[in-house]
TORKOL-4160 file (C-alpha; in steps of 0.2 Angstrom, whole numbers, padded with zeros to 4 digits, m for minus):
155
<pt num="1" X="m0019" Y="m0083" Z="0033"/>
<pt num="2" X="m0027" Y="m0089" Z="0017"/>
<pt num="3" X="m0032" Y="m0078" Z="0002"/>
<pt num="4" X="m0048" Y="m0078" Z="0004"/>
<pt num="5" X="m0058" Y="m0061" Z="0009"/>
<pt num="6" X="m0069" Y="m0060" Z="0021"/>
<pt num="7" X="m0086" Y="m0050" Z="0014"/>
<pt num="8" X="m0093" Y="m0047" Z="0032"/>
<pt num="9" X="m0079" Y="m0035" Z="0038"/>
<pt num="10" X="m0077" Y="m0015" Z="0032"/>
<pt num="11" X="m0066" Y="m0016" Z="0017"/>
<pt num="12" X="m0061" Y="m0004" Z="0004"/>
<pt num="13" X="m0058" Y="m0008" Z="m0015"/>
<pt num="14" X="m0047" Y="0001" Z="m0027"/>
<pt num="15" X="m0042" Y="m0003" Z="m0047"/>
<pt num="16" X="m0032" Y="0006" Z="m0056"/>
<pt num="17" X="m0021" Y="0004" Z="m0074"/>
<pt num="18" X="m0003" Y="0009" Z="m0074"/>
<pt num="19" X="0004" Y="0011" Z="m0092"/>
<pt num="20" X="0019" Y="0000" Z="m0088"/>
<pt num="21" X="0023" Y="m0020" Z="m0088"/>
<pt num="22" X="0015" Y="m0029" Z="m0072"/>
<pt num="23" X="0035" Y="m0033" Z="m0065"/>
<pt num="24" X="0040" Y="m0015" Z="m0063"/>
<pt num="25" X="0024" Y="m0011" Z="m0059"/>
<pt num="26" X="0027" Y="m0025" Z="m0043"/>
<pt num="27" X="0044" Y="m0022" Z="m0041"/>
<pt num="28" X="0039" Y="m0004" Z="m0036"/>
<pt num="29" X="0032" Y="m0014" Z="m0022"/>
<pt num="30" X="0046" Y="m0023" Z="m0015"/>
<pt num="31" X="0062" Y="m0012" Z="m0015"/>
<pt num="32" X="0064" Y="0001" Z="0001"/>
<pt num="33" X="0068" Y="0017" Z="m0010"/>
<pt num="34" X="0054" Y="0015" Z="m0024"/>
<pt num="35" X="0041" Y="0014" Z="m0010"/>
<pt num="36" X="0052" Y="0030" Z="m0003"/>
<pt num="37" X="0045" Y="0040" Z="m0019"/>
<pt num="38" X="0029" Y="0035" Z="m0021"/>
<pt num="39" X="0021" Y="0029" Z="m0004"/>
<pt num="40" X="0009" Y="0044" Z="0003"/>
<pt num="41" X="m0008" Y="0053" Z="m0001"/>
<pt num="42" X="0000" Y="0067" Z="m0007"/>
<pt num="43" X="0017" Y="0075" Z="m0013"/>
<pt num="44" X="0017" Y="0085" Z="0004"/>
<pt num="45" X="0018" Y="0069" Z="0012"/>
<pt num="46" X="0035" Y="0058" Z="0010"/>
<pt num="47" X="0039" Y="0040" Z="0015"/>
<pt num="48" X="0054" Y="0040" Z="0025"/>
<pt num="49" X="0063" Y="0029" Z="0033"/>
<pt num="50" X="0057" Y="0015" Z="0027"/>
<pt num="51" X="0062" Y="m0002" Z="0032"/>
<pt num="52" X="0058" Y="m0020" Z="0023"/>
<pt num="53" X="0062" Y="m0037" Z="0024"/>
<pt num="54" X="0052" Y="m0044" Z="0009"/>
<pt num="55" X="0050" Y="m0062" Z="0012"/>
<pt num="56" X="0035" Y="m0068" Z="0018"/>
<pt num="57" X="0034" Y="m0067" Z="0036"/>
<pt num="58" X="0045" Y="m0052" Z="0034"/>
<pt num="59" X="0041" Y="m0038" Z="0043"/>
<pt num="60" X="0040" Y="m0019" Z="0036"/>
<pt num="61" X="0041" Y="m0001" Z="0043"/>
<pt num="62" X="0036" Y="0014" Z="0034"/>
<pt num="63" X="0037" Y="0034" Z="0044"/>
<pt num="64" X="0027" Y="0045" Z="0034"/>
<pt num="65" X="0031" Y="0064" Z="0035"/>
<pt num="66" X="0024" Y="0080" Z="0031"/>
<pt num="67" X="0029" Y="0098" Z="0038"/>
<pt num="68" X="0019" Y="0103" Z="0054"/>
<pt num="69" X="0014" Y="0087" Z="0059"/>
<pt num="70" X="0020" Y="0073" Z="0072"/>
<pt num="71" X="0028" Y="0057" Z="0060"/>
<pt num="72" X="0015" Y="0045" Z="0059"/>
<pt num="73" X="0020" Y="0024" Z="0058"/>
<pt num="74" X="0014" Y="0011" Z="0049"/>
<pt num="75" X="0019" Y="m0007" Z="0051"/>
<pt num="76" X="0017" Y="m0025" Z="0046"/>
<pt num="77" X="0020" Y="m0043" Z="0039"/>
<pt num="78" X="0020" Y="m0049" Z="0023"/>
<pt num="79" X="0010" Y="m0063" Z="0022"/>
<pt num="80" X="0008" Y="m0068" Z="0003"/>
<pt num="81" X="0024" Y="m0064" Z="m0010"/>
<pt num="82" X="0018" Y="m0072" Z="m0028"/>
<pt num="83" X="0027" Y="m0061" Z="m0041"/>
<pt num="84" X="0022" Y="m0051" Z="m0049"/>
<pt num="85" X="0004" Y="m0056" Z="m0046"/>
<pt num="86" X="0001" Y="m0053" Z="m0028"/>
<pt num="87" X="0005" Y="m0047" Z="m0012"/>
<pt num="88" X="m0003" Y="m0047" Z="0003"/>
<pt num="89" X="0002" Y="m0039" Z="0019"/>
<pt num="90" X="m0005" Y="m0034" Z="0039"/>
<pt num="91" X="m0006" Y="m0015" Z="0041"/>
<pt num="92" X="m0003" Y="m0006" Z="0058"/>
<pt num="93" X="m0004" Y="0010" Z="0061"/>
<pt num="94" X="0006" Y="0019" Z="0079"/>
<pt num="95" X="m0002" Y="0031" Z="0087"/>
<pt num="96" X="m0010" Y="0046" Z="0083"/>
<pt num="97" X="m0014" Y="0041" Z="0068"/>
<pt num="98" X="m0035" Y="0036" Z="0073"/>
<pt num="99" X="m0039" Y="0017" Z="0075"/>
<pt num="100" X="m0020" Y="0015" Z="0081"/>
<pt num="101" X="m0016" Y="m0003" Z="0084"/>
<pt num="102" X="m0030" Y="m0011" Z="0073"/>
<pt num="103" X="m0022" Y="m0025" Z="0063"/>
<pt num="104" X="m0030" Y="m0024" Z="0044"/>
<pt num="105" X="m0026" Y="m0033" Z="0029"/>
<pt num="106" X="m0019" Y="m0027" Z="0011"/>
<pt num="107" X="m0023" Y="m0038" Z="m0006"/>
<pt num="108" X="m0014" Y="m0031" Z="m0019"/>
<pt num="109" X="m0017" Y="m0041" Z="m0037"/>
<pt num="110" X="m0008" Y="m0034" Z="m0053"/>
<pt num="111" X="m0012" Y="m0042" Z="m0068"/>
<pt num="112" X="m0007" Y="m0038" Z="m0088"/>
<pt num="113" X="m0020" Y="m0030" Z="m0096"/>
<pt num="114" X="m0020" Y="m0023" Z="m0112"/>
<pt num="115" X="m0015" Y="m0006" Z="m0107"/>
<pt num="116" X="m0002" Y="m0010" Z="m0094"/>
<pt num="117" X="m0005" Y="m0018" Z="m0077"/>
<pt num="118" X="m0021" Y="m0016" Z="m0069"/>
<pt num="119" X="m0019" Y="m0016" Z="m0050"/>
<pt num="120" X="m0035" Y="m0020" Z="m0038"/>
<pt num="121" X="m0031" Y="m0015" Z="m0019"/>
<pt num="122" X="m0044" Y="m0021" Z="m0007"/>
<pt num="123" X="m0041" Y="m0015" Z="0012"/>
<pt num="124" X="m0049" Y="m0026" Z="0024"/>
<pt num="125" X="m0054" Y="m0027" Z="0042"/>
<pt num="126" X="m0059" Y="m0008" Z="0047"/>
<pt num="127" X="m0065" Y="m0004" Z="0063"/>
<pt num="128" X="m0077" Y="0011" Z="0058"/>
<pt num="129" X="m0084" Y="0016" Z="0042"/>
<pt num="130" X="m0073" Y="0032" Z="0044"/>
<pt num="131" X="m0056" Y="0025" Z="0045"/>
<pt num="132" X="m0061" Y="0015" Z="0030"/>
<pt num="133" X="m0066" Y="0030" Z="0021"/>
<pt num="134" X="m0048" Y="0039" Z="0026"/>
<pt num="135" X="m0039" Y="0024" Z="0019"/>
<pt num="136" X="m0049" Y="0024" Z="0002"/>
<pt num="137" X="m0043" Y="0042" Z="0000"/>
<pt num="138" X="m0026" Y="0040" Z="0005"/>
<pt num="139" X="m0024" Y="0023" Z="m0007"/>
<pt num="140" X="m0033" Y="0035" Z="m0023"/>
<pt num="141" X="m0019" Y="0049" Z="m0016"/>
<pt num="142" X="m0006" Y="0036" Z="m0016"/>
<pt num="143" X="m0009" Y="0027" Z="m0034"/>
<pt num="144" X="m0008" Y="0045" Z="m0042"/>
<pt num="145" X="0008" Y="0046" Z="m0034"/>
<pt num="146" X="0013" Y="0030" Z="m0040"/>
<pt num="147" X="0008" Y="0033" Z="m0060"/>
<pt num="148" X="0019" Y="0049" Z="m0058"/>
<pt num="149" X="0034" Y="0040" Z="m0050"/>
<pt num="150" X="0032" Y="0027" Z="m0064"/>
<pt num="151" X="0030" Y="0039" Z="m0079"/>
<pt num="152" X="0046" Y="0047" Z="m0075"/>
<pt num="153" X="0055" Y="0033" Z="m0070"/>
<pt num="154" X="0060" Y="0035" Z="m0054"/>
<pt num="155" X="0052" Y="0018" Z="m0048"/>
């Protein structure tokens, strides 16, 4: 797959400044228990286990868990490793989670600004408005996550 995106499918579009250099801002990325800490809408939602083989064509796994519900799967390939300038990954999700088996695309660009790193998600290939929609909130839920885990260090 080239990086080139594709305008005529649903996508999603997210950009952010972290107030930390761009490499541990990309190395939050790439080792299994920094993602543990900071991947997940919402504190009530954990990564856990995570599994990673970061090369490209390496595969991933993530479970994400929350009290009360069933675990939900997410899985893929990386496709693009440039660091600390871009990644680019398939996303899978198992069922239940809705549009379950749909292969999308994740383009994540970090680059130095003055503040920091700015980082511009965009989230390709959506079946439905909806599940675009879910993803665009659970991205903004996640990146919050992310600044917290990188102010206090433990990414």
């Amino acid at each position: 797959m080239d990086d080139t995106v594709d305008t005529g499918v649903l996508q999603m579009e997210l950009r952010r400044v972290f107030a930390h250099p761009r490499e541990r801002v990309f190395d939050a990325w790439t080792r299994e228990e920094a993602l543990m800490a900071w991947m997940g809408p919402s504190e009530s939602i954990v990564a856990g286990p995570v599994s990673m083989d970061f090369r490209e064509g390496g595969n991933y796994r993530i479970c994400f868990v929350e009290a009360g519900e069933p675990d939900k799967w997410v899985q893929g390939t990386y496709l693009t490793i440039r660091r600390p300038e871009r990644l680019m990954f398939t996303w899978s999700w198992s069922a239940p989670v809705p549009d379950a088996g749909t292969e999308t695309t994740v383009i994540v660009d970090f680059s130095e600004v003055p503040e920091g790193t700015l980082v511009h998600l965009r989230h390709l290939r959506f079946a439905t408005q909806a599940v675009c929609d879910m993803h665009a909130a659970g991205w903004a839920g996640t990146f919050d996550k992310l600044a917290r885990r990188l102010d206090d260090g433990r990414c």
